[in-house]
C-alpha atoms as a printed R data frame, in Angstrom:
    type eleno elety resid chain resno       x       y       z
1   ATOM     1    CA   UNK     A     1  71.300 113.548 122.605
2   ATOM     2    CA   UNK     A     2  73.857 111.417 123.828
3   ATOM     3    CA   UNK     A     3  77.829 112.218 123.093
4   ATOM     4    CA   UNK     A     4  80.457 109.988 123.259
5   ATOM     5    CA   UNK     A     5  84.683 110.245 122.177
6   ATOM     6    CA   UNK     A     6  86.646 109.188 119.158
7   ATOM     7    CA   UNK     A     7  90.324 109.017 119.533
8   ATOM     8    CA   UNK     A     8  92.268 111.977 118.057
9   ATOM     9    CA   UNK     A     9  89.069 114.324 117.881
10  ATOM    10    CA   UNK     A    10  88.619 117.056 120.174
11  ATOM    11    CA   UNK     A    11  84.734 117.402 119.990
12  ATOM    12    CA   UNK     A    12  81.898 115.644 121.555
13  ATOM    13    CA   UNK     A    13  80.650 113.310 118.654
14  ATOM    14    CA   UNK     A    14  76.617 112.568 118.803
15  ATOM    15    CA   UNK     A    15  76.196 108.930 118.901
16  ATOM    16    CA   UNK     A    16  73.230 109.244 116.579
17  ATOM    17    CA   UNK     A    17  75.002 110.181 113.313
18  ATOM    18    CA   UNK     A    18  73.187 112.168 110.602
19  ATOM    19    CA   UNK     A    19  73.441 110.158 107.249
20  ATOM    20    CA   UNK     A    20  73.501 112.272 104.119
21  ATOM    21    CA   UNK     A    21  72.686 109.948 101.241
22  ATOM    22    CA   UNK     A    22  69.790 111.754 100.380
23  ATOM    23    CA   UNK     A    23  70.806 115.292 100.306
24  ATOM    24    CA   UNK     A    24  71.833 116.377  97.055
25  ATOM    25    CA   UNK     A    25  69.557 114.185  95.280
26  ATOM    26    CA   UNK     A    26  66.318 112.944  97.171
27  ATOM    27    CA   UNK     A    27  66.726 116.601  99.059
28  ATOM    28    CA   UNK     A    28  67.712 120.038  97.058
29  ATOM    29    CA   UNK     A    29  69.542 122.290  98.816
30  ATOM    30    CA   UNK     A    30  67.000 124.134 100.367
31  ATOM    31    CA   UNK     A    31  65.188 121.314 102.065
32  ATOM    32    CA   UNK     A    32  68.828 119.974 102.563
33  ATOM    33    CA   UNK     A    33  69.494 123.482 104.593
34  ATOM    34    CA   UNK     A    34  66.256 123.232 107.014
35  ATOM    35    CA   UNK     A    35  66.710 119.431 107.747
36  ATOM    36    CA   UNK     A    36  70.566 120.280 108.572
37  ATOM    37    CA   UNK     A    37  69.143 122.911 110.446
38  ATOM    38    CA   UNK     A    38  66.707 121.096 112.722
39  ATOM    39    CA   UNK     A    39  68.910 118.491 113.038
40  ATOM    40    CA   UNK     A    40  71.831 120.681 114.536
41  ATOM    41    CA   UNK     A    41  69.136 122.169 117.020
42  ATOM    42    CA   UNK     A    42  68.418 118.926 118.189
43  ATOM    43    CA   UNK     A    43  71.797 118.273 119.686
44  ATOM    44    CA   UNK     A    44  73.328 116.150 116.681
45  ATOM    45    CA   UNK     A    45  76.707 118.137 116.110
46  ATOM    46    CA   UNK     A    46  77.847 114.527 113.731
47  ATOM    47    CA   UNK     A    47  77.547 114.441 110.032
48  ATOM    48    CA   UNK     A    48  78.222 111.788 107.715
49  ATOM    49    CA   UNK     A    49  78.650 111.846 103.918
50  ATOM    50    CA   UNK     A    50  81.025 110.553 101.262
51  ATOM    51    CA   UNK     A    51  83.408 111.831  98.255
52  ATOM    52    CA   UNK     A    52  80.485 109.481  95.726
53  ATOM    53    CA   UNK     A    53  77.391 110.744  97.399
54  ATOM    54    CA   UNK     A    54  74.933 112.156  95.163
55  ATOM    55    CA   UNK     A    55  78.065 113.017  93.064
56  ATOM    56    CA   UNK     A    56  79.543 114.626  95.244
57  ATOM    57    CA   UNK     A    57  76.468 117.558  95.849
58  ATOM    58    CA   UNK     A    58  76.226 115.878  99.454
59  ATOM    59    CA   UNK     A    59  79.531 117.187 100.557
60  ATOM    60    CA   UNK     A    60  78.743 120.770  98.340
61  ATOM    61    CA   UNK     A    61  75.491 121.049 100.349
62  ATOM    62    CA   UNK     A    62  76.692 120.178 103.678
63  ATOM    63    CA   UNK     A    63  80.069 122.417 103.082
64  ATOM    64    CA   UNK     A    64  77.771 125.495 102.134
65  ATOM    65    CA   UNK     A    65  75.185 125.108 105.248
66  ATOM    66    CA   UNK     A    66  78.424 125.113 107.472
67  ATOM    67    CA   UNK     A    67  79.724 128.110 105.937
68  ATOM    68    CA   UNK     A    68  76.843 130.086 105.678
69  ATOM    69    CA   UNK     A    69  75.740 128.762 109.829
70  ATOM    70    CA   UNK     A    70  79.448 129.471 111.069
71  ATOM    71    CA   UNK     A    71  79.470 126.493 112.750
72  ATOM    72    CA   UNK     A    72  82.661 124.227 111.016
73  ATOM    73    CA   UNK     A    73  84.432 124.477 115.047
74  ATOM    74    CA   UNK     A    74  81.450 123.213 115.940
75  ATOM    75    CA   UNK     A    75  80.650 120.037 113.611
76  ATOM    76    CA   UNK     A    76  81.882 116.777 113.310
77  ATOM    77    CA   UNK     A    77  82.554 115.949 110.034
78  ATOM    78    CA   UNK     A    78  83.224 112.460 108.885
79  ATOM    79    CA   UNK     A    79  83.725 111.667 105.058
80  ATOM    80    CA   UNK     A    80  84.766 108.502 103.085
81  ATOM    81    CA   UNK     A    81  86.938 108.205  99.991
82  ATOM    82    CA   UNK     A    82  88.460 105.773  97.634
83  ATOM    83    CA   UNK     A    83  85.073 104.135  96.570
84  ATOM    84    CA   UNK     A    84  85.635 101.743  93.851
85  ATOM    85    CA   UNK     A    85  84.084 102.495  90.580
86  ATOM    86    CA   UNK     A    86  82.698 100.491  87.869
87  ATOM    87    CA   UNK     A    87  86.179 100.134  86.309
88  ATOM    88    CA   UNK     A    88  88.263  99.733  89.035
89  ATOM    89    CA   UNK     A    89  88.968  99.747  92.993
90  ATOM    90    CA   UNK     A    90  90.247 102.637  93.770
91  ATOM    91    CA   UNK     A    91  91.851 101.547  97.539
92  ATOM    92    CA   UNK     A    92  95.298 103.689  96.847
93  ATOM    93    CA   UNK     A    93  97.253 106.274  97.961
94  ATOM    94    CA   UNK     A    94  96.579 108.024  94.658
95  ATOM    95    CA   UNK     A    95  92.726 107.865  94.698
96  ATOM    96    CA   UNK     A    96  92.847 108.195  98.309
97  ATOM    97    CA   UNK     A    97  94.824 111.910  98.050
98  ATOM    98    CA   UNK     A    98  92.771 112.878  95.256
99  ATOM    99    CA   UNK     A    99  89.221 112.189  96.904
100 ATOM   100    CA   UNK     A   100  90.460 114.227  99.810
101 ATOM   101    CA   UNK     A   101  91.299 116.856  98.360
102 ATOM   102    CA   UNK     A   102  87.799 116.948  96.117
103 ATOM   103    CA   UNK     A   103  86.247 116.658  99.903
104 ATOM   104    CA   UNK     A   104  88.167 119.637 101.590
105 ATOM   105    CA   UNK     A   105  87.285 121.915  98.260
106 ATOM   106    CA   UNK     A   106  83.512 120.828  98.349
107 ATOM   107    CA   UNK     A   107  83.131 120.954 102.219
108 ATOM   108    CA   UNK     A   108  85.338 124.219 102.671
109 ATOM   109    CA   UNK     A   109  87.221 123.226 105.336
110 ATOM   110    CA   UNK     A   110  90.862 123.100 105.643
111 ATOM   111    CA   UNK     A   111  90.498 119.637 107.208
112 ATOM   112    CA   UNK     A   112  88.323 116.531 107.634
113 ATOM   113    CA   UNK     A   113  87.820 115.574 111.418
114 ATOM   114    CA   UNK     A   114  87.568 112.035 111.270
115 ATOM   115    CA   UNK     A   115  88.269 110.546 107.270
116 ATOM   116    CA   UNK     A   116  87.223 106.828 106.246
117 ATOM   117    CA   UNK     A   117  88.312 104.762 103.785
118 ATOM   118    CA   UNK     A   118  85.277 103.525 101.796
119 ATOM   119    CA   UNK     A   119  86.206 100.238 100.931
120 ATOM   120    CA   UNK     A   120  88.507  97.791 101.501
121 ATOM   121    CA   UNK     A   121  90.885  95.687  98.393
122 ATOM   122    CA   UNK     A   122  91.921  92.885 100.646
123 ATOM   123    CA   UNK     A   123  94.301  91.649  97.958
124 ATOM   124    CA   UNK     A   124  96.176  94.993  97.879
125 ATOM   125    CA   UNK     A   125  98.513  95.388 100.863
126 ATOM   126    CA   UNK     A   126  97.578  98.287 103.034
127 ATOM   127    CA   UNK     A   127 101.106  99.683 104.441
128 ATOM   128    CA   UNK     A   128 101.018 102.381 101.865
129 ATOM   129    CA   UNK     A   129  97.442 103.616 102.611
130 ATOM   130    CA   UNK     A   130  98.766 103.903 106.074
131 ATOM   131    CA   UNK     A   131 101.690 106.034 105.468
132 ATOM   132    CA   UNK     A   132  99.357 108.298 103.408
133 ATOM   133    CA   UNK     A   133  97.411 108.828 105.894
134 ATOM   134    CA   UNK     A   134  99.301 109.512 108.278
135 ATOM   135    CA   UNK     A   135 101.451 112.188 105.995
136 ATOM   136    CA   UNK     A   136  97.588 113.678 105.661
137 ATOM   137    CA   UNK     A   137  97.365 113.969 109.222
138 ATOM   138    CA   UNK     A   138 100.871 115.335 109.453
139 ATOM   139    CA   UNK     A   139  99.754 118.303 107.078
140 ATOM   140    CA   UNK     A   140  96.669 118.975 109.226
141 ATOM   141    CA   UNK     A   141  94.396 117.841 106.567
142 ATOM   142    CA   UNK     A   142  92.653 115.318 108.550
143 ATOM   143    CA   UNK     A   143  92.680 115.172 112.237
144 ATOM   144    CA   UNK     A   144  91.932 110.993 112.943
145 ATOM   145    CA   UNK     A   145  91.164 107.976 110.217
146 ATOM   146    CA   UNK     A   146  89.199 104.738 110.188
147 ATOM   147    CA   UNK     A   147  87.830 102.675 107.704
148 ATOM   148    CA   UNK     A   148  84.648 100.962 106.306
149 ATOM   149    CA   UNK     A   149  83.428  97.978 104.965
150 ATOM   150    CA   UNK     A   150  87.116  96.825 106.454
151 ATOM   151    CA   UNK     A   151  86.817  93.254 107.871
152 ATOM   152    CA   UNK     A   152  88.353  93.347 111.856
153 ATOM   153    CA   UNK     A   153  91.062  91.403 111.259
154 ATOM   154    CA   UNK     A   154  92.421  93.873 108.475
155 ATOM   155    CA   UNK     A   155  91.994  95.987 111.237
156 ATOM   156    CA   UNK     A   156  93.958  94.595 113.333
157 ATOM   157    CA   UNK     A   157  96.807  93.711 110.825
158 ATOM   158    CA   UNK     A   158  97.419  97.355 109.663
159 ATOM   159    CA   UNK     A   159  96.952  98.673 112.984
160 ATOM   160    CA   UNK     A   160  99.798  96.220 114.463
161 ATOM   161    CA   UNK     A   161 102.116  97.626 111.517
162 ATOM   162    CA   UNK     A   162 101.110 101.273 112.428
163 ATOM   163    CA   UNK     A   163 101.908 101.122 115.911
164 ATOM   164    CA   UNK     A   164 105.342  98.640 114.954
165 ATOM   165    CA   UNK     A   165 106.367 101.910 113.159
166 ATOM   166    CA   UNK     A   166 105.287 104.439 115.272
167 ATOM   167    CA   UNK     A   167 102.288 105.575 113.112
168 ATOM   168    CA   UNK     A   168  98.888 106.556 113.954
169 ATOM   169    CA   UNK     A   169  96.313 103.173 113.381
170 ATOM   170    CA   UNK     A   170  92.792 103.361 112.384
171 ATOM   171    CA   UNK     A   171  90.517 105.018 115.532
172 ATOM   172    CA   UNK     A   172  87.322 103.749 113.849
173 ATOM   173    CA   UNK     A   173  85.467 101.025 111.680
174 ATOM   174    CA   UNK     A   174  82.048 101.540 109.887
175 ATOM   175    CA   UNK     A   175  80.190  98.509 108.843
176 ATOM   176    CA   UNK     A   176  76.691  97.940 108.666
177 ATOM   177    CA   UNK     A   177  74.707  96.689 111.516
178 ATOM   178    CA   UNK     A   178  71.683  96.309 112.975
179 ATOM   179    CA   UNK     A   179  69.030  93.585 114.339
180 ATOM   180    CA   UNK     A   180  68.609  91.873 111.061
181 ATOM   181    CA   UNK     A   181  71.107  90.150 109.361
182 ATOM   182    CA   UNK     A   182  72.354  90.741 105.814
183 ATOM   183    CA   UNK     A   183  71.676  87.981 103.287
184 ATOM   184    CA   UNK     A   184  74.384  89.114 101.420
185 ATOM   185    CA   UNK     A   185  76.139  92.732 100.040
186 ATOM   186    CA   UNK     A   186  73.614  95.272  99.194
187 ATOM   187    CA   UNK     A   187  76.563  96.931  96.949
188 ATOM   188    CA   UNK     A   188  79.690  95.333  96.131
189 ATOM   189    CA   UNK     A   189  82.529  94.879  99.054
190 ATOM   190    CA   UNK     A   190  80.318  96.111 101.630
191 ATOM   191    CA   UNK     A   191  80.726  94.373 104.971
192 ATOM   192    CA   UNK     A   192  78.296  93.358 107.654
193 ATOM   193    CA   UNK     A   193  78.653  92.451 111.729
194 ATOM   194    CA   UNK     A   194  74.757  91.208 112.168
195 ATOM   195    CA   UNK     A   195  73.916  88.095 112.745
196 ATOM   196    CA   UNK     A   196  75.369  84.846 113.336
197 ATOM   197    CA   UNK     A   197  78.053  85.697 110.257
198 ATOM   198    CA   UNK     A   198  79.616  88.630 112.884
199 ATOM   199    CA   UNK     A   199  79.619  87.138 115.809
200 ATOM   200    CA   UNK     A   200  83.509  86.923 115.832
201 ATOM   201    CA   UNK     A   201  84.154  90.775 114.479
202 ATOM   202    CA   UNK     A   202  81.484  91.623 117.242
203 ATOM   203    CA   UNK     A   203  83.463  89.832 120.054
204 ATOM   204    CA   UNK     A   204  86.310  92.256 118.690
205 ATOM   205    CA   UNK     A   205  84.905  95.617 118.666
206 ATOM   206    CA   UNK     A   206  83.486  94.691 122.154
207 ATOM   207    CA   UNK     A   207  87.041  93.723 123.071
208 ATOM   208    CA   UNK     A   208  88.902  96.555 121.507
209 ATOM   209    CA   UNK     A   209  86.496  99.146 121.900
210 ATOM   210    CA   UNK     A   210  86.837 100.471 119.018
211 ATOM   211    CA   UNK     A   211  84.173 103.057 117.815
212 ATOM   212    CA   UNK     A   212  81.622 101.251 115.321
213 ATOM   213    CA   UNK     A   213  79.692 103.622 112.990
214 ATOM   214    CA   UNK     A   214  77.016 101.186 112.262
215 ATOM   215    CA   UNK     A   215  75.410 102.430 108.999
216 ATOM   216    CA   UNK     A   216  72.244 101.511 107.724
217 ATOM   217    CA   UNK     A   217  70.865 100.565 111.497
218 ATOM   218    CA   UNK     A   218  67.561 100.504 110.100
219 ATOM   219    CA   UNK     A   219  68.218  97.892 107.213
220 ATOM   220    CA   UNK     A   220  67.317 100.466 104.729
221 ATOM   221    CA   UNK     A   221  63.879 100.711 105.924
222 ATOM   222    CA   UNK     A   222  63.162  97.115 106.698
223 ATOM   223    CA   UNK     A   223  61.833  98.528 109.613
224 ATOM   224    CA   UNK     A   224  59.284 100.586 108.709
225 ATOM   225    CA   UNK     A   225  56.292  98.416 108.244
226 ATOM   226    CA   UNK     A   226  56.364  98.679 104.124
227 ATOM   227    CA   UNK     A   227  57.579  95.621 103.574
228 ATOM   228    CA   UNK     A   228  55.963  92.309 104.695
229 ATOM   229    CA   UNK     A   229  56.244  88.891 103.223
230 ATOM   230    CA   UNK     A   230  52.845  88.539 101.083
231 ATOM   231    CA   UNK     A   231  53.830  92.049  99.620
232 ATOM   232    CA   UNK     A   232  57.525  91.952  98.136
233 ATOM   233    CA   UNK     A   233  56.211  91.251  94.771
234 ATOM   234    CA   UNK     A   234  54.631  94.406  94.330
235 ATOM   235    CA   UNK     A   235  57.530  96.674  94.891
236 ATOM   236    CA   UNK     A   236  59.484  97.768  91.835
237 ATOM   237    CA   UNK     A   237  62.797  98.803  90.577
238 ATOM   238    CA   UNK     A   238  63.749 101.570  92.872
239 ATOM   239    CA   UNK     A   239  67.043 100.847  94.241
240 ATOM   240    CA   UNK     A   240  66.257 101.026  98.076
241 ATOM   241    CA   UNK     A   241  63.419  98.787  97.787
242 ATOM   242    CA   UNK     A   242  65.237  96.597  96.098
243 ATOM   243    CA   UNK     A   243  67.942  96.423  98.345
244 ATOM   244    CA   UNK     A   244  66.185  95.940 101.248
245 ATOM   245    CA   UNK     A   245  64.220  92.745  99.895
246 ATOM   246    CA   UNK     A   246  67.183  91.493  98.344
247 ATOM   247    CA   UNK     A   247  69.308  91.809 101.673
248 ATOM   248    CA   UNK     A   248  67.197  92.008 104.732
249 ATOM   249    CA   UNK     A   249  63.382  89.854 103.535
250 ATOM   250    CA   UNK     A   250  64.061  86.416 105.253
251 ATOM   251    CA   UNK     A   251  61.911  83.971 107.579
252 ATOM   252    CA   UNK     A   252  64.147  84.765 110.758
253 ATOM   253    CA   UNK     A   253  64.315  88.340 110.019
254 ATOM   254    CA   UNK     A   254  60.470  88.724 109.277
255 ATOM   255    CA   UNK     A   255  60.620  87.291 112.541
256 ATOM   256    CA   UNK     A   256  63.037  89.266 114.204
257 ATOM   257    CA   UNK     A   257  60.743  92.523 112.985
258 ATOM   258    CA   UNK     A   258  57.774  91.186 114.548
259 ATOM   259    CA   UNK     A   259  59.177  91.139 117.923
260 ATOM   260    CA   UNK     A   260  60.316  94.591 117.170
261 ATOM   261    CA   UNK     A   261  56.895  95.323 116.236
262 ATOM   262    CA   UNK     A   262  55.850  93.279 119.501
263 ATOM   263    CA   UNK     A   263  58.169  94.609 122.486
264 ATOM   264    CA   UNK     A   264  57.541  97.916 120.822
265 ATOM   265    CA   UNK     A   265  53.533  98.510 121.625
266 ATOM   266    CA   UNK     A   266  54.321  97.356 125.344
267 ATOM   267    CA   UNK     A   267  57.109 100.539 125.262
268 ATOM   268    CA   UNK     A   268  54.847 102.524 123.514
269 ATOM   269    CA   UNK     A   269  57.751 102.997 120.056
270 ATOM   270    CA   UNK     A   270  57.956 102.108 117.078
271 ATOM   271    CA   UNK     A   271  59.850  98.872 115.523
272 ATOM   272    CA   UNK     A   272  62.589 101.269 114.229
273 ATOM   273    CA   UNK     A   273  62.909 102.540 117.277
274 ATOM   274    CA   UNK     A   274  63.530  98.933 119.340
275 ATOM   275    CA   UNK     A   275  65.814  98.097 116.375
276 ATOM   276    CA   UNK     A   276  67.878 101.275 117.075
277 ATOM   277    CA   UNK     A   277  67.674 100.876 120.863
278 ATOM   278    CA   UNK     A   278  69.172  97.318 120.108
279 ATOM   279    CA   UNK     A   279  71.768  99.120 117.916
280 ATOM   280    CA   UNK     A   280  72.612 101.790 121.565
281 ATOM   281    CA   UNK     A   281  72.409  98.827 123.772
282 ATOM   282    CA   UNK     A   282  74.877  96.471 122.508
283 ATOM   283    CA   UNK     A   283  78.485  96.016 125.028
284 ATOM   284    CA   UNK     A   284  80.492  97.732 121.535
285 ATOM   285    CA   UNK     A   285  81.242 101.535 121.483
286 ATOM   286    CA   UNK     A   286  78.353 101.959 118.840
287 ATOM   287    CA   UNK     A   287  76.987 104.958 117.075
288 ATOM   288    CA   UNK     A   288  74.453 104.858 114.602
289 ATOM   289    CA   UNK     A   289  74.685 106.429 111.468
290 ATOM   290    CA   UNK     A   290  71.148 107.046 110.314
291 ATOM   291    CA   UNK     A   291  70.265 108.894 107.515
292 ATOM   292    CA   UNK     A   292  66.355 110.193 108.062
293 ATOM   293    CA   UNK     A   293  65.276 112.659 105.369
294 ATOM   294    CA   UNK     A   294  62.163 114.057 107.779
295 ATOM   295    CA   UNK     A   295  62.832 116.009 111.231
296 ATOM   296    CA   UNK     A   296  59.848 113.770 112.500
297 ATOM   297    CA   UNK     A   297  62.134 110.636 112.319
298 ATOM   298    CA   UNK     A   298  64.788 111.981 113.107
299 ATOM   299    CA   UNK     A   299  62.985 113.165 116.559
300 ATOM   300    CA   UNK     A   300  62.035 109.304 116.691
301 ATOM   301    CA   UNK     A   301  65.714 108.075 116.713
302 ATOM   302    CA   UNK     A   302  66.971 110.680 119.505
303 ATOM   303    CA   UNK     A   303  64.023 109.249 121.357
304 ATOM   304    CA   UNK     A   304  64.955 105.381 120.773
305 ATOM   305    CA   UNK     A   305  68.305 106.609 121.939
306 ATOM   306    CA   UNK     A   306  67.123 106.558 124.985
307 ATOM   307    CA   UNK     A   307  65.949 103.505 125.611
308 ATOM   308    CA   UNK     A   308  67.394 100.655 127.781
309 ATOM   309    CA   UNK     A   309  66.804  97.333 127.125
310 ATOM   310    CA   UNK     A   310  67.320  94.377 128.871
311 ATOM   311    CA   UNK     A   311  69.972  91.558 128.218
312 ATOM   312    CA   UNK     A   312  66.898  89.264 128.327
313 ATOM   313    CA   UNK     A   313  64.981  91.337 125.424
314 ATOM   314    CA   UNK     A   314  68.300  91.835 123.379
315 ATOM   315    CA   UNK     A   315  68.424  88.007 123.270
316 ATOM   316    CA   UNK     A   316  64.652  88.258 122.464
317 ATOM   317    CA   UNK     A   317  64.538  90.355 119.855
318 ATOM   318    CA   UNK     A   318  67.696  88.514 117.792
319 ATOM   319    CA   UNK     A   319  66.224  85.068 118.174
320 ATOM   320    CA   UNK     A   320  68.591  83.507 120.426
321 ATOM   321    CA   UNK     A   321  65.430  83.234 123.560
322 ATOM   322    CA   UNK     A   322  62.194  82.237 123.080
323 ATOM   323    CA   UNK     A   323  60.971  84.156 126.377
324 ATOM   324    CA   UNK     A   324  61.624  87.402 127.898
């Protein structure tokens, strides 16, 4: 396992990210506890989740393993609030507060090591959100901030009026990423850097150096063979299916997964393993926040972490060289 630094955390964070979408739902809290487990012995010490996953049993699951492991010092926990709802966005110092302190009470912790805002309302100023944060981080309740789904030059606006009034900016940004590019939002306001489309945030983060938490690296499972062009008829209702075919199932990117699929037997890995070797290999501070359900693939990632890949094959594998 790799480990790299965020800004205002005193821990080593694991550049591959455990995702917890799943537990609490997919997983019950048993299976939840020996994944977490296996995980942990692995070397990932980096846990993702979020104030609306599973309804909150993610955080409840993940709070309990700590406490009953003894290993809080030991974790890094990142959590997201002020998700919008059905009725409303919810991008306010109000919902912000409140979603925090649901998250402390269902993690058990007395504070939140790094704490993202879910989504962005870019026609809300964000000055306020700033000061509440920082009076959060004041009160020891949360020890850095970032955001996600936050374009980069929001970014870069609040983080100018943060340091103009001697306030702590956002450390990190969390938007999805990975060798395909998005055909549009799998859920509403979420924000991708892939592709041609992010060229300019991605010329950013390498400049800044920010810390990207690239969620869904694996294009929520575009990458794992299920899904090829004469078969995306067949595939139902169920919501990940769905939004992979919906977001990820074009020409180029059928493409793009190919030479995955290609470069991948010479290596002897997998295509989800190129695609999250092109993820590690990129000239941004990237970690990838994957979200395996099965130690097996999670054993698959660590391994993909890895690899080093060649300017030449980068360019390869996106589509801007025909030759390696």
């Amino acid at each position: 396992m790799q480990y790299r630094k965020i800004p205002g955390l005193n821990k080593p964070v694991a550049r591959i990210v455990q995702g917890s979408t799943m537990i609490g739902s997919d997983l019950d809290e048993a299976m939840s506890f020996a994944l977490l487990d296996q995980v942990y012995e692995l070397g990932c010490n980096t846990f993702d989740t979020a104030h609306v996953y599973s309804g909150g049993n993610s955080e409840r699951i993940i709070g309990r393993w700590m406490q009953a492991r003894g290993l809080r010092d030991r974790i890094v926990i990142i959590t997201k609030g002020a998700a919008h709802s059905e009725d409303r966005r919810r991008m306010t110092p109000f919902d912000v507060t409140a979603d925090l302190y649901d998250s402390l009470a269902r993690l058990k912790t007395d504070h939140i090591d790094l704490y993202l805002l879910h989504r962005d309302d870019p026609d809300l100023p964000f000055e306020s959100i700033i000061h509440t944060l920082n009076e959060h981080q004041q009160a020891g309740r949360l020890h850095t901030f970032g955001v996600s789904n936050w374009s980069h030059q929001r970014i870069e606006a609040a983080n100018t009026y943060a340091q103009a009034h001697g306030l702590s900016p956002f450390v990190a940004s969390s938007p999805q990423f990975s060798l395909v590019e998005s055909l549009g939002e799998p859920w509403p306001l979420c924000l991708s850097i892939s592709g041609s489309a992010g060229a300019d945030a991605r010329a950013w983060y390498e400049q800044t150096q920010m810390p990207v938490l690239a969620w869904s690296p694996l294009a929520s499972g575009f990458f794992s063979g299920r899904f090829r062009r004469d078969n995306l008829h067949t595939f139902g209702d169920v919501e990940w299916d769905r939004v992979c075919i919906q977001t990820y199932a074009s020409e180029e990117n059928f493409q793009r997964l190919e030479r995955a699929v290609s470069l991948g037997a010479e290596k002897g890995l997998t295509a989800a393993q190129i695609a999250i070797a092109y993820i590690l290999n990129q000239s941004m501070n990237v970690f990838a926040v994957a979200g395996p359900s099965r130690i097996e693939n999670f054993k698959e990632i660590v391994k993909a972490g890895e690899v080093q890949l060649t300017p030449q094959e980068m360019a390869w594998l996106d589509l801007r060289s025909n030759s390696l």
